[in-house]
C-alpha positions as CSV (number, residue, x, y, z in Angstrom):
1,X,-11.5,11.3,28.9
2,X,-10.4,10.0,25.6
3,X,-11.9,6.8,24.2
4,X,-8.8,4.0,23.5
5,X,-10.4,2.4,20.1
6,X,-8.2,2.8,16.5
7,X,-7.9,5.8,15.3
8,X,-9.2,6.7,11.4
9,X,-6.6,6.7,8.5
10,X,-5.3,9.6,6.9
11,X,-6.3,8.5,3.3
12,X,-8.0,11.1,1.6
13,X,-6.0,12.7,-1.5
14,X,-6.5,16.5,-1.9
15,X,-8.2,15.8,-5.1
16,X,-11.0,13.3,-3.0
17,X,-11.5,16.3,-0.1
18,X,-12.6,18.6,-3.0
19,X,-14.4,15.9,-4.8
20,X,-16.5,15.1,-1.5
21,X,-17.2,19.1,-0.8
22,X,-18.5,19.2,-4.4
23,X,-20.8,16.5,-3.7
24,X,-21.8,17.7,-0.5
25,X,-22.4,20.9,-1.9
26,X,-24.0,20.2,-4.9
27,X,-26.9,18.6,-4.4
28,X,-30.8,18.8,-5.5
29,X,-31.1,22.3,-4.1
30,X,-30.8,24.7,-6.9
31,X,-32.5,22.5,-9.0
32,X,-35.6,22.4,-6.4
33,X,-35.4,25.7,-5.1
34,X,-35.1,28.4,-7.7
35,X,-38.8,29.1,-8.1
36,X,-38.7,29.9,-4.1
37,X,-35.8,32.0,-5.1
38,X,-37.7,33.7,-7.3
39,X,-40.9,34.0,-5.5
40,X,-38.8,35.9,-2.9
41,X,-38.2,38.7,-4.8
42,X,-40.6,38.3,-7.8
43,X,-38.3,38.7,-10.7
44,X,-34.8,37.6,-11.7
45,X,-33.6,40.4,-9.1
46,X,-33.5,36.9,-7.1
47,X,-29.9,36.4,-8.6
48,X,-28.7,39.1,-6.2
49,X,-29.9,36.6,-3.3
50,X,-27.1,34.4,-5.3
51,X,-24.5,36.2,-5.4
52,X,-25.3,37.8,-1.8
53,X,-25.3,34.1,-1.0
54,X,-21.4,33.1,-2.7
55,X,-20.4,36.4,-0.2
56,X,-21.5,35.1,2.9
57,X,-20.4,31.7,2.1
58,X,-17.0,33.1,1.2
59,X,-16.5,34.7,4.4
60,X,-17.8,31.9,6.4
61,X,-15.2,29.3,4.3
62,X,-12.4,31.8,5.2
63,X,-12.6,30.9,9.2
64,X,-13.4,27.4,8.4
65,X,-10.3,27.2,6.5
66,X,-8.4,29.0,9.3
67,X,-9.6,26.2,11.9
68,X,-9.2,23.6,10.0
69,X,-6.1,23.6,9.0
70,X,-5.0,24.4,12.6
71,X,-7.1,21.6,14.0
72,X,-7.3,18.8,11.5
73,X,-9.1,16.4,13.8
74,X,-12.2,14.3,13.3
75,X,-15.3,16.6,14.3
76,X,-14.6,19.9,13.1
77,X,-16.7,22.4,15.1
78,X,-16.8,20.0,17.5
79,X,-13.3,21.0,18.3
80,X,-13.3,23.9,17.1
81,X,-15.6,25.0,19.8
82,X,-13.7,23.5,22.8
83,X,-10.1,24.8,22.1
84,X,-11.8,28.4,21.0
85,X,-13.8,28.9,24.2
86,X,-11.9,28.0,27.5
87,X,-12.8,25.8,30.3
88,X,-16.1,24.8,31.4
89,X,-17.7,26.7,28.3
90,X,-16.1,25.2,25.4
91,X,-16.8,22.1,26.7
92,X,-20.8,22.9,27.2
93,X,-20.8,24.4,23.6
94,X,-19.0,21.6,22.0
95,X,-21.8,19.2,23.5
96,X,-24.3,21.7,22.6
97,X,-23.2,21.7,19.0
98,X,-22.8,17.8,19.3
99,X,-26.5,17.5,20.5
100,X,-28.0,20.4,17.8
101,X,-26.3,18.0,15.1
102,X,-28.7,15.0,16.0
103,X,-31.3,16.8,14.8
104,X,-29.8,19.6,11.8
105,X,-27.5,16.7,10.4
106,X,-30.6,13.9,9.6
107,X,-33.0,17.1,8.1
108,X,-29.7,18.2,5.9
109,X,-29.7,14.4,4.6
110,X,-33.3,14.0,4.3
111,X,-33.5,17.3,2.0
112,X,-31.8,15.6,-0.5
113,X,-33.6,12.5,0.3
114,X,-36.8,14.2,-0.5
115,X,-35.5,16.1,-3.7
116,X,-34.5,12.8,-5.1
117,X,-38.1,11.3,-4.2
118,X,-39.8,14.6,-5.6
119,X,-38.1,14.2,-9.1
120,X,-38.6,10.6,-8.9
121,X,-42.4,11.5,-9.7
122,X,-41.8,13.1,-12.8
123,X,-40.7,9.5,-14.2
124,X,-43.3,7.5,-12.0
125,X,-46.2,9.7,-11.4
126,X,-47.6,7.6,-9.1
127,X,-44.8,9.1,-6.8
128,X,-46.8,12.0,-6.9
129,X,-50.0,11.7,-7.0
130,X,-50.4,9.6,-3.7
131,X,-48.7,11.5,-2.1
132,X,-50.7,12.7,1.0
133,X,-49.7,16.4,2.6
134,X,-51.0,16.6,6.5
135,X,-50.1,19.4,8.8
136,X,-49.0,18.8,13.0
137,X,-50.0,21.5,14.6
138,X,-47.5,22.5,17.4
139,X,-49.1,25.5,19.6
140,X,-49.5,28.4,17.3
141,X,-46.7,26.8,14.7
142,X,-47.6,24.5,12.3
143,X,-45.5,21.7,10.2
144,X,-46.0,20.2,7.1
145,X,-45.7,16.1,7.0
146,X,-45.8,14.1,3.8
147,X,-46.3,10.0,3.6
148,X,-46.6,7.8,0.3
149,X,-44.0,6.6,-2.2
150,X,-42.2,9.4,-2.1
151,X,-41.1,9.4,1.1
152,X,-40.8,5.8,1.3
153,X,-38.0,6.0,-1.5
154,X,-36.3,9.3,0.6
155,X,-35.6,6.6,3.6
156,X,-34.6,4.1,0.7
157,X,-32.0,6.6,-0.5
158,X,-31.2,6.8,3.1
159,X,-29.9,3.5,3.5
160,X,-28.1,2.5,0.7
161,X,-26.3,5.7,0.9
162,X,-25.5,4.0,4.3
163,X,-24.9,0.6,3.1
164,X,-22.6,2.4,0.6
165,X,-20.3,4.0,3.5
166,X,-19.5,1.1,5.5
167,X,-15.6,0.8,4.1
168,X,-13.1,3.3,4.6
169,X,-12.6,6.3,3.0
170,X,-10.2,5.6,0.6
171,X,-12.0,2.9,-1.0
172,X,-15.2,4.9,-2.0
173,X,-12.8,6.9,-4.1
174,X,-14.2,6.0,-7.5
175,X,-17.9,5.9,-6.6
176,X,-16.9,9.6,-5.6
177,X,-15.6,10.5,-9.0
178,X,-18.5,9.0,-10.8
179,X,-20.7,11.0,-8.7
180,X,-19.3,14.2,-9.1
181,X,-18.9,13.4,-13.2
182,X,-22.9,13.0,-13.1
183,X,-23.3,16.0,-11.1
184,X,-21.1,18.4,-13.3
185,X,-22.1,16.6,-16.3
186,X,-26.0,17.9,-15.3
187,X,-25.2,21.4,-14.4
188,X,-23.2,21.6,-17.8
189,X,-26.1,20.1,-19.7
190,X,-28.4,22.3,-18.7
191,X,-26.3,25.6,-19.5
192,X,-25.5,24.2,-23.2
193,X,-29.1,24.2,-22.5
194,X,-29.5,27.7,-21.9
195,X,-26.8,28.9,-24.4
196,X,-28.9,27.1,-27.1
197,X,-32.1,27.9,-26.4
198,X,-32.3,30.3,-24.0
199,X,-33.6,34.2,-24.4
200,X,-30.7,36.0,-22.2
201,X,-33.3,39.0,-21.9
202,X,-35.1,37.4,-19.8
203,X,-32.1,37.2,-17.3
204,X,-32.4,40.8,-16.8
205,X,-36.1,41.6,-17.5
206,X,-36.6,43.4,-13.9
207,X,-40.1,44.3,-13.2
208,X,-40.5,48.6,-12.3
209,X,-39.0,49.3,-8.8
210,X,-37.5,45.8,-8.4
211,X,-34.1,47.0,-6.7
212,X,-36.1,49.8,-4.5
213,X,-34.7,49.6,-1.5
214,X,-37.6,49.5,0.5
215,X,-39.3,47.2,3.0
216,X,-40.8,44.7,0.2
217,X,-37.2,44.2,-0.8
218,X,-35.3,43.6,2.2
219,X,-37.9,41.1,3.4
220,X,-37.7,39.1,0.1
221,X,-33.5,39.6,0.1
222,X,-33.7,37.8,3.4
223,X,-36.3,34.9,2.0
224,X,-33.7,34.2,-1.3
225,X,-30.7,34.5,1.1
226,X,-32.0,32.0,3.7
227,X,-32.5,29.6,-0.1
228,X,-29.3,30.5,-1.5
229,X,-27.3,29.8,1.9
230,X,-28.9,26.4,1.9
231,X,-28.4,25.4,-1.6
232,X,-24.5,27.0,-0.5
233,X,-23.4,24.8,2.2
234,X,-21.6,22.3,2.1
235,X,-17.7,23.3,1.8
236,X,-17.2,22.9,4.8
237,X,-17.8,18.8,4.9
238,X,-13.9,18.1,4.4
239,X,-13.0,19.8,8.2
240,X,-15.0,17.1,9.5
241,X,-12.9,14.6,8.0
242,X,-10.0,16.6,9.0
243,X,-8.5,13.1,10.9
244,X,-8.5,10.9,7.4
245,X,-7.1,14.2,5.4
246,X,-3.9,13.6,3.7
247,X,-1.7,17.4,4.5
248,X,-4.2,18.6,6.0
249,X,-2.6,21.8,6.8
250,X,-2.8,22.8,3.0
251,X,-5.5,20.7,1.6
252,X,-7.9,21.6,3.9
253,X,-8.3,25.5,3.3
254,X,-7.6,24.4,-0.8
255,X,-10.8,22.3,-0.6
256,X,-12.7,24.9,0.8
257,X,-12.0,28.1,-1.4
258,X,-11.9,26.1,-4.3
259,X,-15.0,24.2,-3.8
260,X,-17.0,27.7,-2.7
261,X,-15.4,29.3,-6.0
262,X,-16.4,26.4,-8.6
263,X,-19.7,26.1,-7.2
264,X,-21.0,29.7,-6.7
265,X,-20.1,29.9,-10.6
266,X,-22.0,26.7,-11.5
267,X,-24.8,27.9,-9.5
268,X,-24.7,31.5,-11.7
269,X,-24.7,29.8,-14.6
270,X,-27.1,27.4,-14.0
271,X,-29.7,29.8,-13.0
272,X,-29.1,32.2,-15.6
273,X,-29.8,29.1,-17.9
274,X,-33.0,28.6,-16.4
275,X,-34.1,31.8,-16.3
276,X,-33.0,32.3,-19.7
277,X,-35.8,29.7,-21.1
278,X,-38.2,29.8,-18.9
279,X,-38.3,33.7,-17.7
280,X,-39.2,34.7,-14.2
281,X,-43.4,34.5,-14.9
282,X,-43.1,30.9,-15.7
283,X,-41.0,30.5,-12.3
284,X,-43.5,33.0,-10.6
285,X,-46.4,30.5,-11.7
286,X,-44.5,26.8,-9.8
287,X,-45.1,27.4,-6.4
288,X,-47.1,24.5,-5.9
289,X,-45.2,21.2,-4.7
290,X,-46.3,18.9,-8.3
291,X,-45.4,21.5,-10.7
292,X,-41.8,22.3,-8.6
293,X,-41.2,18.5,-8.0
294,X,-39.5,18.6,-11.7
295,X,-37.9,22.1,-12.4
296,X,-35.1,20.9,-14.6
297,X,-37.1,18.2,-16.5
298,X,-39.9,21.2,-17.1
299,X,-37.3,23.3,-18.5
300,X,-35.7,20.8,-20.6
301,X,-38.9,20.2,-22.1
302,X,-39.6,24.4,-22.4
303,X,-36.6,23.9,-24.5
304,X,-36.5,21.2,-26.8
305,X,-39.8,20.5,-27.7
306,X,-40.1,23.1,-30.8
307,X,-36.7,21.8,-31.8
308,X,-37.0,17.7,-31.6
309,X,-40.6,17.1,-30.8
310,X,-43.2,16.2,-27.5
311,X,-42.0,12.5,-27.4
312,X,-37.8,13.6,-27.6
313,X,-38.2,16.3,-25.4
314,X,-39.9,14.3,-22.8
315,X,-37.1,11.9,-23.3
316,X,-34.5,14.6,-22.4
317,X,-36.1,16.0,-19.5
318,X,-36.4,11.9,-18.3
319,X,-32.7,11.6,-18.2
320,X,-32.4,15.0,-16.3
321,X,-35.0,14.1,-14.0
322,X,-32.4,11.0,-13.3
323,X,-29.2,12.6,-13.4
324,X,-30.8,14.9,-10.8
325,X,-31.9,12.1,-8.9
326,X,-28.2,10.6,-9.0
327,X,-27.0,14.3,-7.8
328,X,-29.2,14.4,-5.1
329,X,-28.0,10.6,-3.7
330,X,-24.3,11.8,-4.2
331,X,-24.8,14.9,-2.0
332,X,-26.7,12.7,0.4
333,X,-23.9,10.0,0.5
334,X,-21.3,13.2,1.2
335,X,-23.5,14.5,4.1
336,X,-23.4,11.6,6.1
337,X,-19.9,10.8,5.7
338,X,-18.9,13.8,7.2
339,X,-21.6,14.3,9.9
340,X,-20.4,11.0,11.4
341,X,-17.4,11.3,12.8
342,X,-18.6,14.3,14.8
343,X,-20.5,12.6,17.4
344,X,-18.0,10.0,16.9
345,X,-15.3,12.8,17.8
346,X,-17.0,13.9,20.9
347,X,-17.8,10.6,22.2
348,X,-13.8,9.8,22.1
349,X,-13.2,12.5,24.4
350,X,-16.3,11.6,26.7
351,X,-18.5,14.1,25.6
352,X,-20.8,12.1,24.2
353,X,-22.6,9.0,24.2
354,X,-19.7,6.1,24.3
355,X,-21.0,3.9,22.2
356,X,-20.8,6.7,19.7
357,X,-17.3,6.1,19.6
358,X,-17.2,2.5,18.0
359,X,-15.6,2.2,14.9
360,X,-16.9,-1.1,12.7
361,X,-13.8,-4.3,13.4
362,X,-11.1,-2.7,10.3
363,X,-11.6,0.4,11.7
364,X,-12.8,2.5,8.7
365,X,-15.6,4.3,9.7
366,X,-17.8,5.0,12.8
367,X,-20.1,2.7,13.0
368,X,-22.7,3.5,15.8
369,X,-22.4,7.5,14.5
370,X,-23.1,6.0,11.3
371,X,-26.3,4.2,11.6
372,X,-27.6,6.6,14.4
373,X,-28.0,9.6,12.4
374,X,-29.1,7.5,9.4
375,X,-31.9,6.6,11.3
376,X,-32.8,10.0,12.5
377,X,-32.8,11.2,9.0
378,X,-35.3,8.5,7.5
379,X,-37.7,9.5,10.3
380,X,-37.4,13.5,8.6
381,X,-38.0,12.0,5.4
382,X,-41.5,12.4,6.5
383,X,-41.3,15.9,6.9
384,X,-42.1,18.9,3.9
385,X,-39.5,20.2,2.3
386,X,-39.4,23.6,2.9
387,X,-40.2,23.1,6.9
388,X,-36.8,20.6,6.7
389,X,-34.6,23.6,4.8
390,X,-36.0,26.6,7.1
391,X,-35.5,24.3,10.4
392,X,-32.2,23.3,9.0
393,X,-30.9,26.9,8.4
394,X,-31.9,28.6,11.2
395,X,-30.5,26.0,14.0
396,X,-27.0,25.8,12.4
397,X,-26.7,29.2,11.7
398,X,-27.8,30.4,16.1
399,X,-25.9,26.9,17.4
400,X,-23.2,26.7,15.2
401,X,-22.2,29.3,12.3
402,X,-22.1,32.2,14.5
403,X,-20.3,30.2,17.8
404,X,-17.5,29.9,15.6
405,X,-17.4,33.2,14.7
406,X,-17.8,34.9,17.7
407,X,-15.1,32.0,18.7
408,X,-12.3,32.2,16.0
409,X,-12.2,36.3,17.3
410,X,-11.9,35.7,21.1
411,X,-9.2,32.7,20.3
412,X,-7.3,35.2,18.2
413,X,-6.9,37.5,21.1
414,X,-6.4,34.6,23.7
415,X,-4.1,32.6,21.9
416,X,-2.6,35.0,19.6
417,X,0.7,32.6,19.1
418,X,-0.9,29.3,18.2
419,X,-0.2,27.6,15.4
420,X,-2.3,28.6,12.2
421,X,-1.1,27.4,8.9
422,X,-3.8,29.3,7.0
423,X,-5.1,32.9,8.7
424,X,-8.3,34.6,7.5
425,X,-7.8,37.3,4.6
426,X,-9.0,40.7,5.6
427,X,-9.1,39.9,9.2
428,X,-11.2,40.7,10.9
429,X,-13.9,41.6,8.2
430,X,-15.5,38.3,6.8
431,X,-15.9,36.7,10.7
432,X,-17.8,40.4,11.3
433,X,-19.3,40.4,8.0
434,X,-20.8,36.6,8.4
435,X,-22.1,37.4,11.3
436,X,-24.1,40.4,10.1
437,X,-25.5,38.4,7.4
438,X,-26.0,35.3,9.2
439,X,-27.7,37.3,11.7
440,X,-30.0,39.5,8.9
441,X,-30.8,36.0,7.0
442,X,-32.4,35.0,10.3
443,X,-34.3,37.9,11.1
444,X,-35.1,39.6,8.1
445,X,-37.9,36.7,6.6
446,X,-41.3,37.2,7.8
447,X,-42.1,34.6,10.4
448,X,-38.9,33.7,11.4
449,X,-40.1,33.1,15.0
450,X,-40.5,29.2,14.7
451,X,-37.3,28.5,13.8
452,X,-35.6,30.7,16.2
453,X,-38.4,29.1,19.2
454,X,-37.6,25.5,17.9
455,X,-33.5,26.6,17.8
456,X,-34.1,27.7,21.1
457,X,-35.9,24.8,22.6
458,X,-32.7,22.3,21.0
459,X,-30.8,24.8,22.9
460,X,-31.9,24.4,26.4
461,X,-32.7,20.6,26.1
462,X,-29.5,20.3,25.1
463,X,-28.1,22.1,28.0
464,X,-30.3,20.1,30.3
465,X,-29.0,17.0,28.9
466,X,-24.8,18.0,29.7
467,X,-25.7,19.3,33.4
468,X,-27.1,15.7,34.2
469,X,-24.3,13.8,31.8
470,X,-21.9,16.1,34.3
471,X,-23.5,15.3,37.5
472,X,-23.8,11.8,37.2
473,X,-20.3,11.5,35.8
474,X,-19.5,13.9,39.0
475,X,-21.1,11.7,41.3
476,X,-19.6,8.3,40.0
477,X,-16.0,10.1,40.2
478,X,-17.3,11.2,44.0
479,X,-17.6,7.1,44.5
């Protein structure tokens, strides 16, 4: 049954779908994450995680852009998922997806929520240092909890980014823009950075043995994937929005390959940067949550200080530490744009909660979806950060990355006629290709059972939850 309230407008340009996957995609991530990179593998050899990492995302972004250019509806996978699979099945997996994103949508937004907290504390210490780390204790599985200011400012960032969203699309144009100019204006800063001051010896100074291809290295590969796939994702935020997309058809698939190609380069070259100063020891020796909470203000002050001074270095690495900060709000503020309008989608066709389907009283954005999932994610802002990214990974990859996979293959051979105004390069090689590394960043880390357990647990409660919704709705058609 489809829901009779206004439908969105088609006002996003081509230029604002690539602007909001750059934000989406760019966020505090790789500035965060690099020392677990590098941990992983124990040397710069970590850049092969990298460019493993642009790979699989490049594959993946090819069936995205296949879908959604022939479905450019609010939702994306949501959709996807119910004309791939026939029947009674697309419809369960569609929920299922639905129900997996109340949970892998808010710890997505709160990851950037926390990044933004954790550099916060390099400008207000105090940020830091009351801080208070606890661990829950679930069976034989722990998980890591944090409360103090920091997280109190990762739900602050939460709502204004909401506050910020209640207009429609087009008219958060500009604050787009200004976003992204922050965020490429970082990324550039800190490779004029590296180009200045950086040693680019230290890029390739690989410790004996380091590409051995033993078990060591395949265990850390999987470990720097699982990072770099996080720190990737995110080009696929515009087929979500696929309903307020302007020629969808072609600026779809053009937002996607050209986001995945800009940003795996400005990852490469950001890395390198920080590698170049800094060298893989120095990275080796910030493991601990206060000495990574500031990665790119350490290394600004690595390399300025024997140039301009203590006091002008610490200045520099102050305005990094903010225009990270911005960079992780603007990736935020993309997130939950997109991850909206998918229960928002469902609910429209009575898969979903109804009231999911109310749009605000100018019908420019989803108002219920909105604040729902906004909520959800200042409740993970209590959560560690490294508990939010492996939870987040690992349930979108089993309930949602390799669905569509398996899917786009079986609707290829079911409906081999249907409209597609973009088809998959090399078919069928990156669908079979994501799925084998998918499926190896998964299994190949160390104690990967948690995840898989707590994927599997979202799984079956969110089965549970569509057999009743389809009973009771059985039972009041029966009266």
């Amino acid at each position: 049954m489809t829901d009779a309230s206004p439908n969105l407008h088609r006002s996003l340009s081509p230029r604002g779908a690539l602007t909001l996957n750059l934000l989406d995609m760019i966020g505090v991530g790789p500035f965060l994450t690099l020392p677990l990179l590098v941990a992983a593998m124990g040397g710069p050899q970590a850049m092969l995680g990298w460019i493993l990492g642009a790979l699989l995302a490049a594959c993946d972004g090819l069936v995205w852009a296949e879908l959604g250019a022939a479905m450019p509806h609010a939702g994306g996978t949501y959709r996807y998922l119910a004309e791939m699979f026939p029947g009674k099945w697309g419809r369960w997996l569609s929920f299922l997806f639905v129900f997996q994103l109340c949970f892998s949508a808010p710890l997505s937004i709160a990851s950037g929520c926390i990044g933004l907290a954790q550099y916060a504390g390099f400008i207000w210490p105090s940020f830091a240092s009351q801080a208070s780390v606890h661990a829950l204790h679930l069976g034989a599985y722990t998980v890591g909890t944090v409360t103090g200011k920091a997280s109190l400012l990762a739900v602050v960032a939460v709502v204004v980014a909401t506050t910020l969203q209640m207009r429609s699309v087009g008219a958060l144009r500009g604050l787009a823009t200004f976003m992204l100019g922050v965020v490429l204006l970082t990324i550039f800063g800190a490779c004029v950075t590296g180009a200045l001051r950086g040693h680019w010896s230290q890029i390739v100074a690989f410790p004996p043995h380091a590409f051995a291809p033993n078990h060591t290295f395949f265990l850390g590969l999987g470990s720097a994937m699982l990072v770099a796939t996080y720190d990737y994702w995110g080009y696929y935020n515009v087929t979500f929005l696929g309903a307020e997309v302007r020629d969808p058809q072609r600026t779809i698939p053009r937002a996607l390959l050209g986001s995945i190609a800009i940003v795996a380069v400005l990852y490469l070259a950001l890395n390198a940067s920080v590698l170049s100063v800094m060298g893989s020891d120095a990275l080796l020796k910030v493991q601990t949550l206060g000495e990574r909470r500031a990665m790119l203000s350490t290394f600004m002050v690595m390399a300025w200080q024997p140039v301009v001074g203590s006091a002008r270095a610490y200045a520099i690495a102050v305005v990094a530490a903010v225009c990270v900060m911005i960079t992780a709000f603007a990736s935020v503020f993309a997130l939950l744009l997109g991850y909206s309008r998918i229960p928002y989608a469902a609910a429209r066709d009575g898969n979903f909660l109804r009231s999911f389907a109310k749009l605000d009283s100018k019908g420019d954005f989803p108002v219920v979806s909105l604040l729902a999932l906004a909520l959800v994610a200042c409740a993970c802002c209590f959560l560690s950060l490294a508990d939010v990214i492996a939870g987040l990974v690992v349930l979108r990859i089993l309930l949602q990355f390799m669905l569509q996979h398996v899917g786009v293959m079986l609707w290829r051979k079911r409906v081999p006629d249907a409209p597609r105004p973009f088809r998959v390069w090399l078919y069928p090689l990156p669908p079979v290709l994501a799925l084998v590394g998918f499926g190896y960043v998964v299994l190949s880390r160390a104690h990967f059972a948690r995840e898989v357990i707590f994927a599997a647990v979202i799984a079956v409660l969110g089965t549970i939850v569509f057999l009743l919704r389809r009973k009771t709705s059985t039972e009041l058609s029966a009266t």
